[in-house]
C-alpha positions as CSV (number, residue, x, y, z in Angstrom):
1,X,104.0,124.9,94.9
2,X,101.6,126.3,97.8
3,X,99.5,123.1,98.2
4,X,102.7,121.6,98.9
5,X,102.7,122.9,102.4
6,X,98.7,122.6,103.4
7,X,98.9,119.2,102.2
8,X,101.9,118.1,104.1
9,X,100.1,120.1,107.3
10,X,97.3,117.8,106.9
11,X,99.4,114.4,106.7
12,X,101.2,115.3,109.1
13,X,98.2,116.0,111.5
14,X,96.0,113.0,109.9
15,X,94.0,111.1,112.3
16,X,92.9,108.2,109.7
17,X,89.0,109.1,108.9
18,X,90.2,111.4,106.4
19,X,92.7,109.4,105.1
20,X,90.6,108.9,101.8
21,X,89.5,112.6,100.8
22,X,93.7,113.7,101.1
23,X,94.6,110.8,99.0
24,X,92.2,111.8,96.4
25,X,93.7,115.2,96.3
26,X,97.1,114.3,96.7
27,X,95.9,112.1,93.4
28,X,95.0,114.7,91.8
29,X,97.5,116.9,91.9
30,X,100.3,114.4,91.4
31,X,97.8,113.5,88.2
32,X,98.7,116.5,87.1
33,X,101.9,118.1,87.8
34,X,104.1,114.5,88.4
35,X,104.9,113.8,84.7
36,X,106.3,110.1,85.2
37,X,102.9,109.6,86.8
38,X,101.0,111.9,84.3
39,X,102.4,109.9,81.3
40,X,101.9,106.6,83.2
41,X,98.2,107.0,83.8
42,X,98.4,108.0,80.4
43,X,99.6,105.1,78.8
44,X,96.6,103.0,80.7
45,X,94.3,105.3,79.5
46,X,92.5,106.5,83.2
47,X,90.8,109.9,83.4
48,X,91.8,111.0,86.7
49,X,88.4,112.9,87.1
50,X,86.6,109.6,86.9
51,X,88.7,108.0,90.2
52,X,86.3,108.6,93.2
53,X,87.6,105.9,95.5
54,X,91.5,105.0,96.5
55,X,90.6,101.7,94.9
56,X,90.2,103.0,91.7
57,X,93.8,104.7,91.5
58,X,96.3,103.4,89.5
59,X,99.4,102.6,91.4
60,X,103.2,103.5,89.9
61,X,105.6,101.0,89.3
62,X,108.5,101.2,92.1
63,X,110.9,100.2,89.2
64,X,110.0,103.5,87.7
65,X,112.3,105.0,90.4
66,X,115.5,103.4,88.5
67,X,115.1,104.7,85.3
68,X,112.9,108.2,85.9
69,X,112.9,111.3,87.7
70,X,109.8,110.8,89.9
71,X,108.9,114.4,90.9
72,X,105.8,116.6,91.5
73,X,106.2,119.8,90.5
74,X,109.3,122.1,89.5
75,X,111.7,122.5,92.4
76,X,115.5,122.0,93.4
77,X,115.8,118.6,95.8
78,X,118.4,119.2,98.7
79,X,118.9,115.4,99.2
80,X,118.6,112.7,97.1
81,X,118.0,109.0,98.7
82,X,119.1,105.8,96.6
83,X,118.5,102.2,96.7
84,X,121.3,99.5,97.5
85,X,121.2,98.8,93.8
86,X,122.1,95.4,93.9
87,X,119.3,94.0,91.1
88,X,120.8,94.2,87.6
89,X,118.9,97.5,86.5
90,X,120.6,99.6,88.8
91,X,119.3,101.6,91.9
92,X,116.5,103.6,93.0
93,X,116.5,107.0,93.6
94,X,114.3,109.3,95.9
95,X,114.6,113.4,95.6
96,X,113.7,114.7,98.5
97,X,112.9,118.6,98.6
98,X,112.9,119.1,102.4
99,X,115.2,116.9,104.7
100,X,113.5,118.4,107.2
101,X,110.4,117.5,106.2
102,X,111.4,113.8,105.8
103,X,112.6,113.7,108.8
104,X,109.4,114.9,110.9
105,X,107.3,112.1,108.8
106,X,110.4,109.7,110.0
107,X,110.3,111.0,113.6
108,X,106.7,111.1,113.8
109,X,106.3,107.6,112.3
110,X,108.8,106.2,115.2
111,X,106.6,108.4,118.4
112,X,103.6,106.2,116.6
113,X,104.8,103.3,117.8
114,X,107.4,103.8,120.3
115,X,107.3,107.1,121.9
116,X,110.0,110.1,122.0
117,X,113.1,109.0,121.0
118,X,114.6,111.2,124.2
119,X,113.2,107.8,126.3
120,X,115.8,105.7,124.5
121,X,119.5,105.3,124.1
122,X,119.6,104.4,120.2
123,X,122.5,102.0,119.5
124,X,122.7,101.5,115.5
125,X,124.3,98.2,114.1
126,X,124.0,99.0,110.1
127,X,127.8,98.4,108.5
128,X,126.6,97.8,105.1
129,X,124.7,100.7,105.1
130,X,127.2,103.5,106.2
131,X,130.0,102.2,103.7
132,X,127.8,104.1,101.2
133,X,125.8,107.1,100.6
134,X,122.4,108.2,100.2
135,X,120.8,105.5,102.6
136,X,117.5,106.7,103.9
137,X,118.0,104.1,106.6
138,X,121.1,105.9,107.6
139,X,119.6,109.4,107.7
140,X,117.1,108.4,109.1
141,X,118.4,106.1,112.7
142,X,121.1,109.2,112.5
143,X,118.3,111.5,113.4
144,X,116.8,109.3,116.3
145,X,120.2,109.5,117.6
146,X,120.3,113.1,117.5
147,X,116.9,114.0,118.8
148,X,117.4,111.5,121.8
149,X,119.9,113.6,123.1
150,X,121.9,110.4,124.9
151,X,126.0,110.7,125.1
152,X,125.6,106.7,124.3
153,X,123.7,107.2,121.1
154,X,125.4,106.4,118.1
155,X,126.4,103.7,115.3
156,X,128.5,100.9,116.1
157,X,130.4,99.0,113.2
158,X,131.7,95.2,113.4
159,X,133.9,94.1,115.7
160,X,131.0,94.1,118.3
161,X,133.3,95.0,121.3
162,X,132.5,98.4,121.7
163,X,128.8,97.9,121.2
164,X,129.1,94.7,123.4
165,X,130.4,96.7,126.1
166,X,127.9,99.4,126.1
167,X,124.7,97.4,126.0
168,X,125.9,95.6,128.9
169,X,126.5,99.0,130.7
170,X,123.2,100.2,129.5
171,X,121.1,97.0,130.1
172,X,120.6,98.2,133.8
173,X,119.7,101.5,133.4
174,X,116.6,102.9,135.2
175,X,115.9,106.0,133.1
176,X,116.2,105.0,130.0
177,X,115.1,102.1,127.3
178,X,117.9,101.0,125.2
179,X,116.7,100.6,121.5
180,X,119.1,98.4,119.2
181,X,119.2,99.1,115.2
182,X,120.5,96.3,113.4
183,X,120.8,95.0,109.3
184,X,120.1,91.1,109.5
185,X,123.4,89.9,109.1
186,X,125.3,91.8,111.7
187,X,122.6,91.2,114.3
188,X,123.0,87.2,113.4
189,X,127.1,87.9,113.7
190,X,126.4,89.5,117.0
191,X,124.2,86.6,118.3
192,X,126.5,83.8,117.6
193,X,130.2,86.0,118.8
194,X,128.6,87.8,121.5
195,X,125.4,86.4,123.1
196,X,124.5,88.1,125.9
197,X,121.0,88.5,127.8
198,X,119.1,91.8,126.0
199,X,116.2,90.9,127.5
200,X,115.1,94.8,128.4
201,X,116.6,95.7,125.2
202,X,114.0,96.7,121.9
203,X,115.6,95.3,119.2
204,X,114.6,96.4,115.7
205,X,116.3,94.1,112.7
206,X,115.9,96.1,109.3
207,X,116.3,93.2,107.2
208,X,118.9,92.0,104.5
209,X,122.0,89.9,104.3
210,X,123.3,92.0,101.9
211,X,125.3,88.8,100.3
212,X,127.1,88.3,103.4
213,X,125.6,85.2,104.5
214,X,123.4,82.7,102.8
215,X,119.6,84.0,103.0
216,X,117.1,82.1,106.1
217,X,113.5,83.0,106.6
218,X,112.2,85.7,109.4
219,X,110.9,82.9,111.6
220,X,114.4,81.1,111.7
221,X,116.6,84.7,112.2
222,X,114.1,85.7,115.1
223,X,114.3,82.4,116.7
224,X,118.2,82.2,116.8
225,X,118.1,86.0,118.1
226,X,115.8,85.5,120.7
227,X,117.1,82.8,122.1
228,X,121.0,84.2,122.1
229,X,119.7,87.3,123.7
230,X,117.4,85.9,125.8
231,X,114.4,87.9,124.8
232,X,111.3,87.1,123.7
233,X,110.3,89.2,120.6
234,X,112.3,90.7,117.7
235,X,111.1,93.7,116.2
236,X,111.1,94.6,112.5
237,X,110.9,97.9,110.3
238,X,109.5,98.4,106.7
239,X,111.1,100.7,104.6
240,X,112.5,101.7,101.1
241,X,114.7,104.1,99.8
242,X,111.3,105.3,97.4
243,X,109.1,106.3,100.7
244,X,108.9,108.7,103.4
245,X,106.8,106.8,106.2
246,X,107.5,103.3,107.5
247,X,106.0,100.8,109.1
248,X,107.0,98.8,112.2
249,X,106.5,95.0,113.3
250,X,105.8,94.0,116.8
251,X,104.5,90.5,117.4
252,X,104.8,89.3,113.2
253,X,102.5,91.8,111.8
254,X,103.4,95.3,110.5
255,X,101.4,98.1,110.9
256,X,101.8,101.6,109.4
257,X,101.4,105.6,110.8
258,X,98.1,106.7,109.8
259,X,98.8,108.6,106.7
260,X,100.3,105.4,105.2
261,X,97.3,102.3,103.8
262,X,99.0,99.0,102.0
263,X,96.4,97.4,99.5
264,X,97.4,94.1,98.2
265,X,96.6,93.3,94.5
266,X,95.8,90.6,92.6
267,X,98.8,89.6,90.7
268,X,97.3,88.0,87.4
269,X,94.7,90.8,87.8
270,X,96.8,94.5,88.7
271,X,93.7,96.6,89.1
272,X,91.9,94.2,91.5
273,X,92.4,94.2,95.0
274,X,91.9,91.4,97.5
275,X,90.3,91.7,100.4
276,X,92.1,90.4,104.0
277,X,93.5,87.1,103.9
278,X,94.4,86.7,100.5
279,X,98.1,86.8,99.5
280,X,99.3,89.2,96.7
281,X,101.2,91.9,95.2
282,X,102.0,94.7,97.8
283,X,100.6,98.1,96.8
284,X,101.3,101.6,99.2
285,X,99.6,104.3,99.6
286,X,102.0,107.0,101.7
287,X,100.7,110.1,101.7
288,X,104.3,111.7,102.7
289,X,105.0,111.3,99.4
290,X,103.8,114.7,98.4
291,X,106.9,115.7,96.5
292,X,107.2,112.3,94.5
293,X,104.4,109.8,93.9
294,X,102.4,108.5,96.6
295,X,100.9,105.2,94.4
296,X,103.4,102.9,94.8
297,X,103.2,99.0,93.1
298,X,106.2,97.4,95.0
299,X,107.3,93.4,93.9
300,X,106.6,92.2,97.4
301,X,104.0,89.5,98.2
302,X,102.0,90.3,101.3
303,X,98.7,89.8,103.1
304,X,96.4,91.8,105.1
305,X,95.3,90.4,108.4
306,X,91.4,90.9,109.9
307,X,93.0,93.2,113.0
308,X,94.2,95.0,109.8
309,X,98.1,94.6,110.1
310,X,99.8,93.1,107.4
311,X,102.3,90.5,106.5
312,X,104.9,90.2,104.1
313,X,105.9,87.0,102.8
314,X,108.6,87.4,100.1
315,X,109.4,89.1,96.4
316,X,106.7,88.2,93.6
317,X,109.1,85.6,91.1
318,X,111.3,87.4,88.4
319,X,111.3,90.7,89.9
320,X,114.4,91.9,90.9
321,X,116.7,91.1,94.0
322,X,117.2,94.6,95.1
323,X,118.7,96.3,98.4
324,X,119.4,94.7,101.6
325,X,116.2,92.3,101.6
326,X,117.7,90.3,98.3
327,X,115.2,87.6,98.1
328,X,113.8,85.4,101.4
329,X,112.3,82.3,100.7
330,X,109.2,82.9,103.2
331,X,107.9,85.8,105.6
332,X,110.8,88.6,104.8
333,X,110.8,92.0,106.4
334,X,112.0,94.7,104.2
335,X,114.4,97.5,104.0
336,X,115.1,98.2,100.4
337,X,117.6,101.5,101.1
């Protein structure tokens, strides 16, 4: 479809202050030509040509992902992404039409926050993810390695010799950062078998025990990784197998690129939204999602701050346990891949 490719030009090059007039049109035209979306709106009995204000749009159910083909438009994917699959009604799955595409949101997304990847050697700790296919995650940290064109870029599996070895090697070196990847359990494996001062090390936890250890809250894994790597934050990402963009936590609070806007919802109330402060139902708005939906209603609880970063505090009760978050009993990151 031709207003595929203006559309992704212009999320691609969005500053913020016309954040509101794409996501109307993106509405629009997912309104129309996503049928999953099409019927859903349907079914609640919205006219799209009366929505004037992202407010009023209805967001789509991420559990719609399981059981639907969430497209816009007729095309051939080349990739598909999936969820973990861990919750009882199977996994998620993302069709992606242009990898390339995916991975310029991705790439873009990470200089946001952190700059070229060719200023960092990218060391990936993310066993439970690579012992499947279709992770997102995977793809994703893969390209970083790629594009940052260091010899000691690469994934590293358990065992933690190998990776040990090379961060030490790396922790001294003047022309380079050293970013570490890492799913929550093996980073937590790492601290207590190997602990050794990362203090000029980035270290970016993605979330998830993956059943491999009993679950502990954000504050507690952050404190026992800072203090057996001597370093004094942990940084998070936020990302699902069912979006393009993600958003990165430095200092607590996630913030997102600027074609990407969480609302948070009022849970007895789907249609409200709260203003900052209040806790509630997570609902994203990522305009990368051109070629699926870009209304998402995810099952996390979450706040938005007054510097307008936002929080996320756990899974709203009964919904499932999915990916490598499962459930956290307080102030979870998320990586649902």
């Amino acid at each position: 479809m031709e207003p595929f490719i203006s559309l992704q030009n212009q999320v691609i090059n969005l500053d913020g202050k016309d954040f509101d007039a794409v996501a109307l049109r993106i509405f629009r035209l997912q309104a129309e030509f996503n049928p999953v979306y099409k019927s859903f709106i349907g079914y609640l009995g919205f006219e799209p040509k009366s929505v004037s204000s992202i407010e009023q749009i209805p967001f789509l159910p991420i559990e719609l992902y399981k059981s639907q083909k969430v497209v816009t438009g007729v095309w051939k994917p080349e990739h598909v992404f999936s969820s973990s699959g861990t919750g009882q009604s199977g996994s998620s799955k993302h069709f992606i039409q242009r990898l390339k595409y995916y991975e310029k949101i991705s790439q873009k997304t990470f200089e946001h926050f952190y700059g070229s990847p060719d200023r960092y050697h990218i060391l990936a700790l993310l066993p439970s993810y690579l012992e499947r296919k279709g992770s997102s995650l995977v793809h994703m940290v893969n390209h970083f390695i790629k594009v940052s064109g260091s010899k000691y870029s690469d994934f590293y599996h358990s065992g933690y010799q190998r990776l040990t070895k090379q961060l030490l090697r790396l922790n001294s070196d003047q022309d380079r950062l050293v970013m570490l990847w890492g799913v929550s359990f093996a980073l937590l494996e790492l601290a207590e078998r190997c602990p050794i001062d990362l203090s000029e090390v980035i270290i970016i936890e993605t979330g998830g025990m993956k059943g491999q250890r009993d679950e502990i809250i954000r504050e507690e894994l952050h404190a026992k990784l800072q203090e057996a790597f001597n370093c004094r934050q942990i940084q998070s990402e936020y990302g699902m197998a069912e979006l393009t963009s993600q958003a990165y936590a430095v200092g607590g609070q996630f913030y997102t690129p600027p074609w990407m806007k969480i609302l948070i919802r009022d849970i007895s109330a789907p249609f409200d939204n709260f203003p900052s402060g209040r806790v509630g139902g997570i609902n994203i708005i990522d305009l990368a999602n051109i070629h699926s939906c870009a209304f998402i209603e995810t099952q996390d609880l979450g706040k938005i701050s007054e510097c307008g970063g936002f929080e996320v505090l756990g899974r709203i009760d009964n919904s499932d346990v999915r990916g490598c978050n499962l459930l956290w009993e307080h102030g979870n990151n998320r990586r649902i891949d």
